[in-house]
Backbone as a printed PyTorch tensor [residue, N CA C, xyz], in Angstrom:
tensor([[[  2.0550, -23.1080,  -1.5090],
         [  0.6330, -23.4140,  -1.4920],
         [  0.1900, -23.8390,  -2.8920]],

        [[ -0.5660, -24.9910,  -2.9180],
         [ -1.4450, -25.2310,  -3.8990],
         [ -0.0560, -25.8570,  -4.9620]],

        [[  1.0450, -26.6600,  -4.3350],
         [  1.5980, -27.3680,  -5.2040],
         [  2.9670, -26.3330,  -5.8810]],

        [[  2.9200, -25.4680,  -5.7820],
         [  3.8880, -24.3090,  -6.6070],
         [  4.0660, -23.0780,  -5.6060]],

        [[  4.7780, -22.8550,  -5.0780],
         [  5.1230, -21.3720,  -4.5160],
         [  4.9200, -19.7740,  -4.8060]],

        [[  4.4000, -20.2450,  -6.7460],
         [  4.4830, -18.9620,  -7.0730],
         [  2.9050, -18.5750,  -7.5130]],

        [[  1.8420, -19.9200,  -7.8400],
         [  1.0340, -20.3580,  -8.1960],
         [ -0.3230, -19.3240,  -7.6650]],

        [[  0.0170, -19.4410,  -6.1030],
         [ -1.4870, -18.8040,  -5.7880],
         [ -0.7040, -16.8600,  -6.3600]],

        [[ -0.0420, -16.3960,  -6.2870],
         [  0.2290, -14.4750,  -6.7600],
         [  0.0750, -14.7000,  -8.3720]],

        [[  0.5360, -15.8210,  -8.9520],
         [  0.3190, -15.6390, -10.4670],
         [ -1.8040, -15.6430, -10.3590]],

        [[ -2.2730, -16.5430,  -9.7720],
         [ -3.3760, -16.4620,  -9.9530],
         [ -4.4280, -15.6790,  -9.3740]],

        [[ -3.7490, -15.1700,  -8.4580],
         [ -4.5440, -13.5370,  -8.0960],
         [ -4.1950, -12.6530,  -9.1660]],

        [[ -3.2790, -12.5450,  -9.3740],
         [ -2.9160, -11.3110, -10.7010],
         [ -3.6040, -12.1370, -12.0740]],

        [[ -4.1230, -12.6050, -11.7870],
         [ -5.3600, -12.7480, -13.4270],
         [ -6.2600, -12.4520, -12.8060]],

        [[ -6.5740, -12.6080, -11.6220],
         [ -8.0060, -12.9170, -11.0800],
         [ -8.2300, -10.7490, -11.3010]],

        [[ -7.2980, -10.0440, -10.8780],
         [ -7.3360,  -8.8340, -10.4640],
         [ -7.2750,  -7.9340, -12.0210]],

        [[ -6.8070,  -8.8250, -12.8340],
         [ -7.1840,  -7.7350, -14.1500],
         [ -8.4190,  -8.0280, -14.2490]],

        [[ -9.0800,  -6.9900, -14.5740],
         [-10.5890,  -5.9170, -15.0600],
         [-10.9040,  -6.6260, -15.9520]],

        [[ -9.6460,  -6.6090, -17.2900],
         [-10.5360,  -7.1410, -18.5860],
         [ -9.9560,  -8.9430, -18.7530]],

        [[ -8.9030,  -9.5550, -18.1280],
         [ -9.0290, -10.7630, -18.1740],
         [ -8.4340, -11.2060, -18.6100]],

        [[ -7.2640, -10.1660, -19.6690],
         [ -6.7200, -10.7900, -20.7540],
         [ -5.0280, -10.9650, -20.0250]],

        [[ -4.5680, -11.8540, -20.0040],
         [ -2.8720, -11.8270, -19.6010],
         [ -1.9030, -12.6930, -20.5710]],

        [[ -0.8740, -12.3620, -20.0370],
         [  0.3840, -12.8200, -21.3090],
         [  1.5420, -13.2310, -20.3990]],

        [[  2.0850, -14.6540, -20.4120],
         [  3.1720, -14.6650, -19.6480],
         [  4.2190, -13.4160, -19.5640]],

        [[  4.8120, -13.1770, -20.4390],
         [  5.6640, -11.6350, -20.2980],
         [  5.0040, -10.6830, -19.3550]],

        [[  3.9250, -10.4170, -19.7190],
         [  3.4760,  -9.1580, -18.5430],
         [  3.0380,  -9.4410, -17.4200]],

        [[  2.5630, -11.1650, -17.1000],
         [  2.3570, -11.1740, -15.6120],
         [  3.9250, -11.7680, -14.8500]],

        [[  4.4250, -11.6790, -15.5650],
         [  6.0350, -12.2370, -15.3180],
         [  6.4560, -10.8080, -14.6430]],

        [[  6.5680,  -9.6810, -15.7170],
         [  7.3040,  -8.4310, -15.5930],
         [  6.0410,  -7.8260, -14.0020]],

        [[  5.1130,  -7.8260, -14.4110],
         [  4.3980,  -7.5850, -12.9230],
         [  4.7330,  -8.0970, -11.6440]],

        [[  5.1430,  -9.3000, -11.4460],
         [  5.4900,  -9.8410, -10.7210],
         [  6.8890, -10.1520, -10.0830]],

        [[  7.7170,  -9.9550, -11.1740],
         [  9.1490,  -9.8350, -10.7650],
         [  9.7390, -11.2460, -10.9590]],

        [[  8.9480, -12.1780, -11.8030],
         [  9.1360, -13.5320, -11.8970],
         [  9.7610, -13.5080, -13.0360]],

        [[ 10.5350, -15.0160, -13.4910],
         [ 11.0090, -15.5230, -14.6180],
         [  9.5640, -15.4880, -15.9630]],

        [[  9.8090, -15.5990, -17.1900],
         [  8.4340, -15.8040, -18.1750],
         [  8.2810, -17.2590, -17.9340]],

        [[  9.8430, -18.3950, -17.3540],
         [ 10.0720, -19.6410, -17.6160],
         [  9.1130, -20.1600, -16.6240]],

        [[  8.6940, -19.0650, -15.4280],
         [  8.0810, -19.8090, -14.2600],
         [  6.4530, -19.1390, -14.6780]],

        [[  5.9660, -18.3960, -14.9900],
         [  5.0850, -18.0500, -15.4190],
         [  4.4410, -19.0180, -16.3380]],

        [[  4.6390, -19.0840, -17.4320],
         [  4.2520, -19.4420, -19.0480],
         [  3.5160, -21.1170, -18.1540]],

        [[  4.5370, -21.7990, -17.9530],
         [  3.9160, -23.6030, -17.4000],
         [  2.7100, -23.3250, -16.5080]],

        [[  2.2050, -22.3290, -16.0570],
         [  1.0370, -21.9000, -15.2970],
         [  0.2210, -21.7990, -15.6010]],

        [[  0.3160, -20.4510, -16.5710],
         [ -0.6900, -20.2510, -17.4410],
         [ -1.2200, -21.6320, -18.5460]],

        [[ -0.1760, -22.2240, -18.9380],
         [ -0.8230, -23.4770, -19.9700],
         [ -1.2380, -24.2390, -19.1750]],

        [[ -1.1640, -24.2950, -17.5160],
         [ -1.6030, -25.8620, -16.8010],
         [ -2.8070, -24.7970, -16.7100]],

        [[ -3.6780, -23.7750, -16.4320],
         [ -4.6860, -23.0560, -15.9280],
         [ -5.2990, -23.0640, -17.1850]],

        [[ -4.8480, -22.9440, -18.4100],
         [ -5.5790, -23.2670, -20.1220],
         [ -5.9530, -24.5320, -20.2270]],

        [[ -5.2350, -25.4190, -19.7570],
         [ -5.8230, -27.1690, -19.5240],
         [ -6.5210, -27.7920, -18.9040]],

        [[ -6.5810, -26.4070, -17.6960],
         [ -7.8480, -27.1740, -16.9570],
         [ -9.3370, -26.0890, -17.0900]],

        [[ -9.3990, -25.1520, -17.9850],
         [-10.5790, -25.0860, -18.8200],
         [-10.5160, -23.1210, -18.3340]],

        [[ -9.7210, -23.0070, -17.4050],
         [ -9.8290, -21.6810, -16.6360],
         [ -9.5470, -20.7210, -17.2680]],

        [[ -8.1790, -20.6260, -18.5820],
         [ -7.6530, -19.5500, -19.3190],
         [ -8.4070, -20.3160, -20.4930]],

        [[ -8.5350, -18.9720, -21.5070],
         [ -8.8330, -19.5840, -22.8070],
         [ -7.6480, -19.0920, -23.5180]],

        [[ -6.9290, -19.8000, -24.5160],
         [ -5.6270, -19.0230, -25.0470],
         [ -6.3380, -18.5890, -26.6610]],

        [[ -6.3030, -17.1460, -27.1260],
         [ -6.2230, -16.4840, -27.8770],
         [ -5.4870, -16.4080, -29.0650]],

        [[ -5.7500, -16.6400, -30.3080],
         [ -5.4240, -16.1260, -31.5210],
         [ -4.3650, -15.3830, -31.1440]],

        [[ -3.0190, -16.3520, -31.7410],
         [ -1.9060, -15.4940, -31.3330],
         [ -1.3120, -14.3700, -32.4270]],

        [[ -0.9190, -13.1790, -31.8820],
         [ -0.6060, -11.7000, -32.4150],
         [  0.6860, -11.6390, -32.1810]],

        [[  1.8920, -11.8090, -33.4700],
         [  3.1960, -11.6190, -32.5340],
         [  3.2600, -12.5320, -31.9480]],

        [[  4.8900, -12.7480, -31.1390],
         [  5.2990, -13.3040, -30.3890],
         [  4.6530, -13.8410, -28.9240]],

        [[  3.6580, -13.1560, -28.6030],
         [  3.3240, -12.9560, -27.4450],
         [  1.9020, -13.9460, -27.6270]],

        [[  1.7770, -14.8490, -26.8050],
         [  0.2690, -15.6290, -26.7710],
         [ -0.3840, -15.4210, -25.3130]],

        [[ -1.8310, -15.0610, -25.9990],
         [ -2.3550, -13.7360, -24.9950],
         [ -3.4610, -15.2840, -24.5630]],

        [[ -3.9660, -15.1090, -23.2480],
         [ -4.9060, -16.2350, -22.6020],
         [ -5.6680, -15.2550, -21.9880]],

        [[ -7.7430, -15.7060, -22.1880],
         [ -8.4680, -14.8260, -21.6590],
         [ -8.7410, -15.5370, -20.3030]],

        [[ -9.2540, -15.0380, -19.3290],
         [-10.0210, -15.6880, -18.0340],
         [-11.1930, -16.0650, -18.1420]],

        [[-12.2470, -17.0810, -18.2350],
         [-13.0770, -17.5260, -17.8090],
         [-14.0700, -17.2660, -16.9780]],

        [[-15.0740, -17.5200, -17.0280],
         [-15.7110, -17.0310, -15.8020],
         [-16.2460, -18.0920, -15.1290]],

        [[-15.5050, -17.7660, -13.9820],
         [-15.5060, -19.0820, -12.7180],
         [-15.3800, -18.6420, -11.7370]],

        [[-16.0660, -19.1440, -10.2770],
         [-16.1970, -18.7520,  -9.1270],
         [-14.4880, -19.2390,  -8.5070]],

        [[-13.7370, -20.0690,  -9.4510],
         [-12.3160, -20.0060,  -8.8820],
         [-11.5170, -18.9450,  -8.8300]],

        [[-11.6230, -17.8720,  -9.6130],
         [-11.0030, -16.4300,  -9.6330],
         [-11.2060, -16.0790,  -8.1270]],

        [[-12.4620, -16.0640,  -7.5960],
         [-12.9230, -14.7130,  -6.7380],
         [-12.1850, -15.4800,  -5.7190]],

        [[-12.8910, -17.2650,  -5.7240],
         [-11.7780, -18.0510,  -4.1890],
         [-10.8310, -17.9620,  -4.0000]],

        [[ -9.6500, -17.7130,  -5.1530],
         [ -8.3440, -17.8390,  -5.0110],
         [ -7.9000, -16.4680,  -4.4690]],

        [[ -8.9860, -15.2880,  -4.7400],
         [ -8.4170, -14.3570,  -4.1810],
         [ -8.6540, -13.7440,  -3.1790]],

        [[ -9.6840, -14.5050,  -2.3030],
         [ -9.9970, -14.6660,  -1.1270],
         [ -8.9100, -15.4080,  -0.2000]],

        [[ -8.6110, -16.8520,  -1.2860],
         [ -7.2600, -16.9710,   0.0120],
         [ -5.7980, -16.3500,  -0.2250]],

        [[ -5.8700, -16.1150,  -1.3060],
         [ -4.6970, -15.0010,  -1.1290],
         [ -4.5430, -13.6930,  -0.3750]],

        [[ -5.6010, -13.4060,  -0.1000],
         [ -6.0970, -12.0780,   1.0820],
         [ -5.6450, -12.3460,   2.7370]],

        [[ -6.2980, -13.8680,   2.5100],
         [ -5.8990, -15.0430,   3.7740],
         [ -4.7410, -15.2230,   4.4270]],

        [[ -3.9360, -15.7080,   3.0360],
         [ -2.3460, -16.1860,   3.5180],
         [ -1.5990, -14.8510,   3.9710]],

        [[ -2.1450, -13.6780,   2.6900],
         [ -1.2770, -12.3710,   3.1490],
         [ -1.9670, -11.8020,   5.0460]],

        [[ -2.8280, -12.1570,   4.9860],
         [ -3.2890, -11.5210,   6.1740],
         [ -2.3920, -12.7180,   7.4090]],

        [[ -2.8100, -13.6460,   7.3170],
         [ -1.8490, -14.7830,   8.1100],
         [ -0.3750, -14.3160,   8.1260]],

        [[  0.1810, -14.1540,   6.9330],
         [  1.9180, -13.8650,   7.2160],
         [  1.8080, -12.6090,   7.7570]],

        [[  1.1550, -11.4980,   8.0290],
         [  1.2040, -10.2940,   8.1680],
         [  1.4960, -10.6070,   9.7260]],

        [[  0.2860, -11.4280,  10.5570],
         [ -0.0610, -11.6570,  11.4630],
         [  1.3780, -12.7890,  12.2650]],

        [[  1.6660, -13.5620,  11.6380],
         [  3.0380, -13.9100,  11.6990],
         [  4.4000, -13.3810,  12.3400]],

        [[  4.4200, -12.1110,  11.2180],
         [  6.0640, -10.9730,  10.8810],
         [  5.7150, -10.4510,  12.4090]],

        [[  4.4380,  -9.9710,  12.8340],
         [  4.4300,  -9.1460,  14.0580],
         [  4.4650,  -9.7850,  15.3940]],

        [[  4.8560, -11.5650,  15.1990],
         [  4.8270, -11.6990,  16.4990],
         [  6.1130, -11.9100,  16.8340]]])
């Protein structure tokens, strides 16, 4: 969905942190993903105005979230698709 397979769970898991702030490494290690498949996400979601990337500390370059009514949609259809495959597995 949405061009990338991994695209809409990376972007619920920003949408679902509290304070906004994420780091390829930790939404990688959350997720069980590569950083290699992560990181090109996060910079295409910084390019199109959604992450802001942060004064980097260390190795690690931290991107804040935005505030945009695309967070809450994306995690509305991610609620969607999971509810659809759920609905799926049981038939």
């Amino acid at each position: 969905m949405l061009g990338n397979r991994h695209r809409l769970e990376i972007v619920r898991a920003i949408a679902d942190r509290a304070e906004g702030r994420v780091s390829a490494r930790r939404l990688a290690l959350e997720l069980g993903l590569a950083d290699s498949l992560v990181q090109p996400e996060l910079k295409r979601l910084s390019g199109l105005g959604l992450l802001r990337p942060l004064p980097k500390r260390g190795a690690e370059l931290l991107y804040q979230r935005r505030q945009f009514k695309f967070w809450s949609a994306m995690t509305d259809i991610h609620e969607d698709a999971a509810s659809m495959a759920a609905a799926r597995s049981r038939r």
